[in-house]
N, C-alpha and C positions, 0 to 999 in steps of 0.2 A: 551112159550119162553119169557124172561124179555126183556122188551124195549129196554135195554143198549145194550144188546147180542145181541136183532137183527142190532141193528144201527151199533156195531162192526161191525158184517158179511157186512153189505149192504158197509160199507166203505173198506172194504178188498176187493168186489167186485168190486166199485166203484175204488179203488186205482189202484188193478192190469190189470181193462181194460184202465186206463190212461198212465199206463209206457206200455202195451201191443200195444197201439192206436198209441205210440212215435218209441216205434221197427217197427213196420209195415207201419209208415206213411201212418196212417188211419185218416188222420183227419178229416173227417166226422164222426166219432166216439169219437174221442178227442171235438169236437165241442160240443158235447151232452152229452159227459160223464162230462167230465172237472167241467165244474160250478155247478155240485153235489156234489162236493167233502167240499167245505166248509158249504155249509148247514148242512151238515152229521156231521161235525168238530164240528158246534154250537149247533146241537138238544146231541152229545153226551157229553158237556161242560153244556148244558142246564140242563138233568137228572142225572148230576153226580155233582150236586153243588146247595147250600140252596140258596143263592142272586147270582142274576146276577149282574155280572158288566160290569158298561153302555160301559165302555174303553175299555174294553175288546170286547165286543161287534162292537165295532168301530172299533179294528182291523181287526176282521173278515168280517166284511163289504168290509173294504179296498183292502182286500186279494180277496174276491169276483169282486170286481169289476175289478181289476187290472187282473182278467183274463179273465172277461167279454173283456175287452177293448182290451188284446191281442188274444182273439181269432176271433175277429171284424176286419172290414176291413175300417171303418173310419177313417175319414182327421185325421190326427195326434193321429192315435190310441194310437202307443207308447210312443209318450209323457205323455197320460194321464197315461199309464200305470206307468210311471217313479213318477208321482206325487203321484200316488194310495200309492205307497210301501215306498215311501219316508212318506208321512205321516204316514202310519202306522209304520215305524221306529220311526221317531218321537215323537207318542204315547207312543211305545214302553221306551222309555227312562222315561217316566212319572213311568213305574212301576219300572226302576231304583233306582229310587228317595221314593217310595213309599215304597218299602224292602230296604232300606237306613238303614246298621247300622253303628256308631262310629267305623272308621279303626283300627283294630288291625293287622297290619304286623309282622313278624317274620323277621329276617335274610334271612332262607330259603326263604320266603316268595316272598320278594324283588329280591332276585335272579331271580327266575321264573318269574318272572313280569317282570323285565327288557328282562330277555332273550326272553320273548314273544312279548315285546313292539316291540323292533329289527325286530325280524323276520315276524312280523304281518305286521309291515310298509316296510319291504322289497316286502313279498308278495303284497300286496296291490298296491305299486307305477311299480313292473312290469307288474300287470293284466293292471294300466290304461297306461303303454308305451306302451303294446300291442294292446290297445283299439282307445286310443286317436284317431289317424291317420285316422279312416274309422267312427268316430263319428258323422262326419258332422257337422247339423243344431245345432243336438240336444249336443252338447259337454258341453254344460252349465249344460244342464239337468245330464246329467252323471257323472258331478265332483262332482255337490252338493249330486248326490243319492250315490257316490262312498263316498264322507265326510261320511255323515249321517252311513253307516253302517261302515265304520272303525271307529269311535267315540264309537256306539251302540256295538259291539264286544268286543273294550277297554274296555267299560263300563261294561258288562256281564264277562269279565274273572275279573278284580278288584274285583266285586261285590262277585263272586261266591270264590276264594279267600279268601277274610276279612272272609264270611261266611259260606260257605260251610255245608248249607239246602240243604234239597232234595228240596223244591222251586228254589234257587238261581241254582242249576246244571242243572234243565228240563228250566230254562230260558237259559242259556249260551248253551246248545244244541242244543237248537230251534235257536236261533241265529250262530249257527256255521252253520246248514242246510241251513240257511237263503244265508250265506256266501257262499258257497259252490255252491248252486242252481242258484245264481245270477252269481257266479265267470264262471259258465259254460256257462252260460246261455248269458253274453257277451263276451266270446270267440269265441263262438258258431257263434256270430250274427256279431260282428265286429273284429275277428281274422281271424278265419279259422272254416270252415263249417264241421261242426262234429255230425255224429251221436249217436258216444258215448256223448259228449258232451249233443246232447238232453233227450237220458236216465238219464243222471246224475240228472239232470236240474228235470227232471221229477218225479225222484224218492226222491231227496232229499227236494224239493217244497211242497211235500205229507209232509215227514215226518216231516219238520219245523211248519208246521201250527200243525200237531197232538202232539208234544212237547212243545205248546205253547199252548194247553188245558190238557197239562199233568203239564204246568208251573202254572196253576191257579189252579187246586187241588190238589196242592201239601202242606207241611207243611210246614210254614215258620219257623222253630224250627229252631235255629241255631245245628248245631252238628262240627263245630269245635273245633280242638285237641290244645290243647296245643303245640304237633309238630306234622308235618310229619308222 
């Protein structure tokens, strides 16, 4: 059996007893499953790629620790966890900049963009009136990590847009998961106490990290149309 193949199976094992460990609240299993999952992410990023890249690397870390931290029951666990994800957004923007091409908009183009702008910042400002109120201490922490990924999103739908690479699309996906996973995940914590919510959270947290080592072997070829 080839390396890649076994690392796939062991992370589809590793995967399914994570959202299984979230159904069950098994967290004694979620405890020891959990933090294998991005090791698994980096050794399959690792054998599927000629150079490593060190940033790339640093978000995987981030991501690792950040669940190190919430599955830990130390003084101000969640805060760090809030710093972890916030830096590796962060990062993230670094490879914005890095697949940076000269904007070519369309008519159409601009259409969808506004209409996304609208509804992205609608969403956004009702998750945080539904958050704000039960934030507590931490409400500092939460505005800057709530900035950070509505900016990082804005930035991946532009980008993917102007260019539309299979690079630019497995970035804006990993990032919509990202979006998605965190949107539940404080609902979840400072709305209303949901177990769907924590499937969500759980399932979509897996697939964002593995769409962001689908974003780095990916082709950065532009393959935009002239239209629609």
């Amino acid at each position: 059996m080839k390396t890649r193949t076994f690392i796939k199976i062991l992370l589809i094992i590793t995967g399914g007893l994570c959202v299984l460990s979230t159904v069950m609240q098994w967290t004694v299993l979620e405890f020891y499953i959990k933090p294998t999952t991005v090791p698994l992410f980096f050794m399959l990023y690792w054998f599927n790629t000629k150079k490593i890249d060190l940033s790339f690397v640093m978000v995987l870390l981030l991501c690792f620790l950040g669940d190190i931290f919430l599955l830990t029951d130390i003084h101000n666990s969640f805060v760090y966890v809030l710093i972890c994800y916030s830096v590796c957004y962060l990062i993230l923007f670094y490879f914005l900049y890095k697949n940076y091409k000269p904007i070519d908009y369309g008519t159409t183009d601009i259409i969808y963009l506004s209409v996304f702008f609208v509804a992205w910042t609608l969403v956004a400002y009702e998750i945080y009136d539904a958050i704000e109120g039960a934030m507590g201490d931490i409400k500092l922490y939460g505005v800057v990590y709530l900035l950070i990924l509505y900016f990082l999103f804005i930035g991946a739908v532009f980008q993917y847009i102007n260019i539309r690479s299979a690079k630019s699309l497995w970035f804006l996906i990993a990032i919509l998961n990202f979006v998605i996973s965190d949107s539940c995940f404080a609902l979840d914590k400072f709305y209303i106490s949901s177990i769907e919510f924590e499937i969500i959270n759980s399932i979509y947290q897996l697939l964002a990290v593995f769409f962001l080592v689908q974003f780095q072997m990916a082709s950065p070829v532009p393959l935009k149309l002239n239209k629609l």
